[in-house]
KELUM-436980 format. One line per 4 residues: number of its first residue (from 1); their letters; for each residue z, x, y of N, C-alpha, C. Coordinates in steps of 0.001 Angstrom, whole numbers, plus 500000, padded with zeros to 6 digits. Example, Ala and Ser with C-alpha at 12.3 -4.5 7.8 and 13.67 -1.06 7.14 Angstrom:
// KELUM-436980
1 = AS = 507800:513190:494310:507800:512300:495500:507800:513200:496700; 507080:512850:497750:507140:513670:498940:507870:512900:500030
This chain:
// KELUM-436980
1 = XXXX = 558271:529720:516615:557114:529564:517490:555798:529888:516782; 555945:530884:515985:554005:531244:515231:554095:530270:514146; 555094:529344:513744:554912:528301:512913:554184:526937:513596; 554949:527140:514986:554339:526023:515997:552755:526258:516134
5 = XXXX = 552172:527588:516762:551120:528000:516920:549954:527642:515752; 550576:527685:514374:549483:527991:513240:549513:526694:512928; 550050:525619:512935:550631:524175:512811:549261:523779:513667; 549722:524097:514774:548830:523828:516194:547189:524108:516050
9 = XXXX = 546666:525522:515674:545378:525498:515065:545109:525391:513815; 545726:524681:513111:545405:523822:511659:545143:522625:512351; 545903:522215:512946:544962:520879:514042:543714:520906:514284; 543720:521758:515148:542455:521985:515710:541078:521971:515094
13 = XXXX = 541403:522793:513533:540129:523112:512623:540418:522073:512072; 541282:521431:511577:541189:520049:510340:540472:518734:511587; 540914:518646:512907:540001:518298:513396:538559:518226:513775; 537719:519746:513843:536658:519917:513586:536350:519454:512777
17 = XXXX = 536477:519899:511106:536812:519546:510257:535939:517894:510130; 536885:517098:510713:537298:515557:510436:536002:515194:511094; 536070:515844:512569:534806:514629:513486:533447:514992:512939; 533277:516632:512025:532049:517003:511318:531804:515709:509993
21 = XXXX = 532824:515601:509941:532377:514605:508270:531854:513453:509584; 533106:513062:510174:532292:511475:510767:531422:511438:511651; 530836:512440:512324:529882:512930:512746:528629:512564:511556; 528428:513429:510281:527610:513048:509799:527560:512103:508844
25 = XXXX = 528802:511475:508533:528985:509854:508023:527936:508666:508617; 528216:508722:509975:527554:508333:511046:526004:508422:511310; 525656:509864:511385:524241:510037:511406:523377:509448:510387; 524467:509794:508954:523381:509589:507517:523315:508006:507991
29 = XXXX = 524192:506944:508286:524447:505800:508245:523178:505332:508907; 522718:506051:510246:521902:505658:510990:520784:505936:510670; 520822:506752:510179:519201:507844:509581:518342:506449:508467; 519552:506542:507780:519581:505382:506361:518779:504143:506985
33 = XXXX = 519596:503599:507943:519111:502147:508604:517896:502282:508963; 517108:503415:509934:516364:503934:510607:515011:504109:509462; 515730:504992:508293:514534:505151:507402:514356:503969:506631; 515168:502807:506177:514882:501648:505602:513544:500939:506553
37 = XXXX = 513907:500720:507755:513392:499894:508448:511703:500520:508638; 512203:501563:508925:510510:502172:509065:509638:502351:507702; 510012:502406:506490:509515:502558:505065:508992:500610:504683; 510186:499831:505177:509696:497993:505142:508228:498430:505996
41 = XXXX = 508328:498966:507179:507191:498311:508311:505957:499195:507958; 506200:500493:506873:505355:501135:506678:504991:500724:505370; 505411:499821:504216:505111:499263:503634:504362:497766:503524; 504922:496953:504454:504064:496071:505171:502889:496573:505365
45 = XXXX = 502507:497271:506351:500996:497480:507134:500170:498073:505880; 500663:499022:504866:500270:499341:503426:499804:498435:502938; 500612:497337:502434:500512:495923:501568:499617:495488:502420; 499010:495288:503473:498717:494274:504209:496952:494902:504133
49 = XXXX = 496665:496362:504530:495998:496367:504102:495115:496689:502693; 495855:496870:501997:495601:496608:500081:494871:495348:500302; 495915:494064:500249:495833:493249:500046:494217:492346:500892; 494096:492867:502374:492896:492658:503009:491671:493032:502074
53 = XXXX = 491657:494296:501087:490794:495397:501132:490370:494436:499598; 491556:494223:499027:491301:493294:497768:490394:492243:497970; 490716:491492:498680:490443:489677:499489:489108:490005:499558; 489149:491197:500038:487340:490960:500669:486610:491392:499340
57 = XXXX = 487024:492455:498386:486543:492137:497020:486166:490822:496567; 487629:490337:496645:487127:489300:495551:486314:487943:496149; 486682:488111:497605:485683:487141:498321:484123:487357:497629; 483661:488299:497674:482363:489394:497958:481779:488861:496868
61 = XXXX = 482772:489329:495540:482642:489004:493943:482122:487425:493549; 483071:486794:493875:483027:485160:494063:482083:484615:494714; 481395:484865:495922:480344:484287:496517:478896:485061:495819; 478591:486455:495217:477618:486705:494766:477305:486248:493360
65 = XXXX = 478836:486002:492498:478659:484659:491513:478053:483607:491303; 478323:483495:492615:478313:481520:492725:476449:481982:492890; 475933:482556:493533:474789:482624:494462:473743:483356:492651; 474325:483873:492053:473840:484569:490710:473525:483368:489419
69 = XXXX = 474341:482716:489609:474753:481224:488683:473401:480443:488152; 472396:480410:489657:471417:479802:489259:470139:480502:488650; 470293:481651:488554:469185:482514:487657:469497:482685:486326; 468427:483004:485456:469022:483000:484015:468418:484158:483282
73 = XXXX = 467593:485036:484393:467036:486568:483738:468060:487388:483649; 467700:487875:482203:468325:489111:481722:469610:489753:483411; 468803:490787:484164:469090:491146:485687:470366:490652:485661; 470134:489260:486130:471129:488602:486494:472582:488205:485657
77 = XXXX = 471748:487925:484419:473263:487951:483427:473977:489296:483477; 473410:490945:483341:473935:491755:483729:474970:492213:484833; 474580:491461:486236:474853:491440:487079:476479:490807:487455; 476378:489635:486633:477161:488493:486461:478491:488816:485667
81 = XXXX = 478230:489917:484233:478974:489953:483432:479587:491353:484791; 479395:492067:485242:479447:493256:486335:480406:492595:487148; 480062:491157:487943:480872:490809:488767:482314:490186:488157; 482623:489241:486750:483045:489122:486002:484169:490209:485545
85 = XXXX = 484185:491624:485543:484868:492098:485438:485584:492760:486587; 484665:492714:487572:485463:492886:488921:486613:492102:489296; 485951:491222:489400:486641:489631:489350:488104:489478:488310; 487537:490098:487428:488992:490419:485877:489618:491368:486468
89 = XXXX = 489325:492746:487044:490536:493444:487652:491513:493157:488409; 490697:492462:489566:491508:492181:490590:492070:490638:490520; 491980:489790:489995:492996:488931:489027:494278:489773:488364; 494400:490567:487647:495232:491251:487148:495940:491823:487726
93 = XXXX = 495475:492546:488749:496135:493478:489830:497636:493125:490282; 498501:493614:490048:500209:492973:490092:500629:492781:491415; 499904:492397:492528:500477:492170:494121:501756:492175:494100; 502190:491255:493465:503961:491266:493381:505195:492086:493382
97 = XXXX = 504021:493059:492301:505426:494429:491848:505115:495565:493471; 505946:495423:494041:505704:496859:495034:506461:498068:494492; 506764:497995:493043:507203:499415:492100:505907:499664:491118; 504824:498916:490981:503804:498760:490097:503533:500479:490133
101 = XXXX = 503645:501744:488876:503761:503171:489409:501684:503130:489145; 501199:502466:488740:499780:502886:488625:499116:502293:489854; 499786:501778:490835:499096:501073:491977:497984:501719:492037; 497774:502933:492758:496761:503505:493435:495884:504235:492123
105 = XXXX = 496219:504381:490820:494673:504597:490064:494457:503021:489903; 495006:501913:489396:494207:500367:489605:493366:500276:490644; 493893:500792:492068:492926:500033:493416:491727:501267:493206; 491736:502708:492720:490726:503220:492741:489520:502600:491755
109 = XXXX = 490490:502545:490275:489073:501960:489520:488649:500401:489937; 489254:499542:490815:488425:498317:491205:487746:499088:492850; 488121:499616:493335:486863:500712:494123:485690:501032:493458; 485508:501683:492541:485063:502399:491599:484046:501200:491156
113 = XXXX = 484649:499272:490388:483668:498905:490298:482922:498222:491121; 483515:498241:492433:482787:497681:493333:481821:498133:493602; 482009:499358:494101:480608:500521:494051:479066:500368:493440; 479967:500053:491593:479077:500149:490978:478068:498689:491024
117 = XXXX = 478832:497903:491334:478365:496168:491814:477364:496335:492731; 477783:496522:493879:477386:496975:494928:475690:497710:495002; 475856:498621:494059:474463:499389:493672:473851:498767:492876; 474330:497640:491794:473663:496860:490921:472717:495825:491804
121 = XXXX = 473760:495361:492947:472936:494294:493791:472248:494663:495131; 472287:496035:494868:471573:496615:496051:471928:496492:497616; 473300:496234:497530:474500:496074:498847:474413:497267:499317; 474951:497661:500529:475819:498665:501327:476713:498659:500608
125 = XXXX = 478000:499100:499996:478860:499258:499525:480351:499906:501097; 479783:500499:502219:480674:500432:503100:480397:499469:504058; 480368:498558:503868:480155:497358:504673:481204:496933:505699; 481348:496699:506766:482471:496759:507656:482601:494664:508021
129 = XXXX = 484335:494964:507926:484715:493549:508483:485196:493147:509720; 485026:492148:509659:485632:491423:511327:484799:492153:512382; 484956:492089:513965:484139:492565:515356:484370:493502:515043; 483154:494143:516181:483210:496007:516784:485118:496377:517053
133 = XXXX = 485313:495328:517455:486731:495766:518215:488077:495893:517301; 487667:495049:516279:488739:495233:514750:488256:495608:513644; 487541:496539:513496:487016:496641:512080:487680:497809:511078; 487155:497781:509576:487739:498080:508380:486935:498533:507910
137 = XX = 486775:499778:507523:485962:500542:506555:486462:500801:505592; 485977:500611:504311:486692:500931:503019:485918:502500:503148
């Protein structure tokens, strides 16, 4: 009979035991799914706005080009070779790689020359996009 008994709560604990592993077999499984999905959607809205914050760079860059093109003072060639390399960063900029490990010093120094653009052409440099009701402040 105390062979029956100890038989009997070796059950019991190898059961604990058992439903603790698949218990947290289970959880990690879900946790896993849970944290994939939210790291995609938190990477999305990331990418999405990079990629906005870029656009409007190089929009910005490209149209004060085009608008610079027809002057030929000194100023302006300065200005030009200024936008030119803005324009060269963010061309380069690897959108593609979402492992790229220098992401965020690249987007600071094309921050950095926007700024300096920006003060060359005597812009606002926080200039806000789209309505009152959606807007973006860099």
């Amino acid at each position: 009979a105390p062979r029956a008994m100890a038989d009997m709560f070796d059950g019991i604990v190898m059961a604990e035991q058992r439903f603790h592993g698949e218990g947290y077999q289970e959880g990690f499984a879900e946790g896993s799914h849970i944290g994939i999905a939210e790291g995609r959607r938190y990477g999305s809205l990331h990418g999405a706005k990079i990629g906005l914050e870029i656009g409007c760079y190089l929009g910005f860059a490209l149209t004060w080009h085009c608008l610079l093109q027809k002057c030929t003072n000194e100023k302006s060639s300065k200005k030009i070779k200024a936008l030119d390399s803005l324009i060269g960063m963010i061309q380069k900029f690897p959108y593609e790689d979402p492992t790229y490990d220098k992401l965020q010093e690249d987007l600071e120094k094309i921050r950095g020359k926007f700024k300096q653009v920006c003060s060359m052409l005597n812009v606002q440099s926080d200039f806000r996009i789209g309505t009152e009701r959606s807007s973006l402040t860099f």
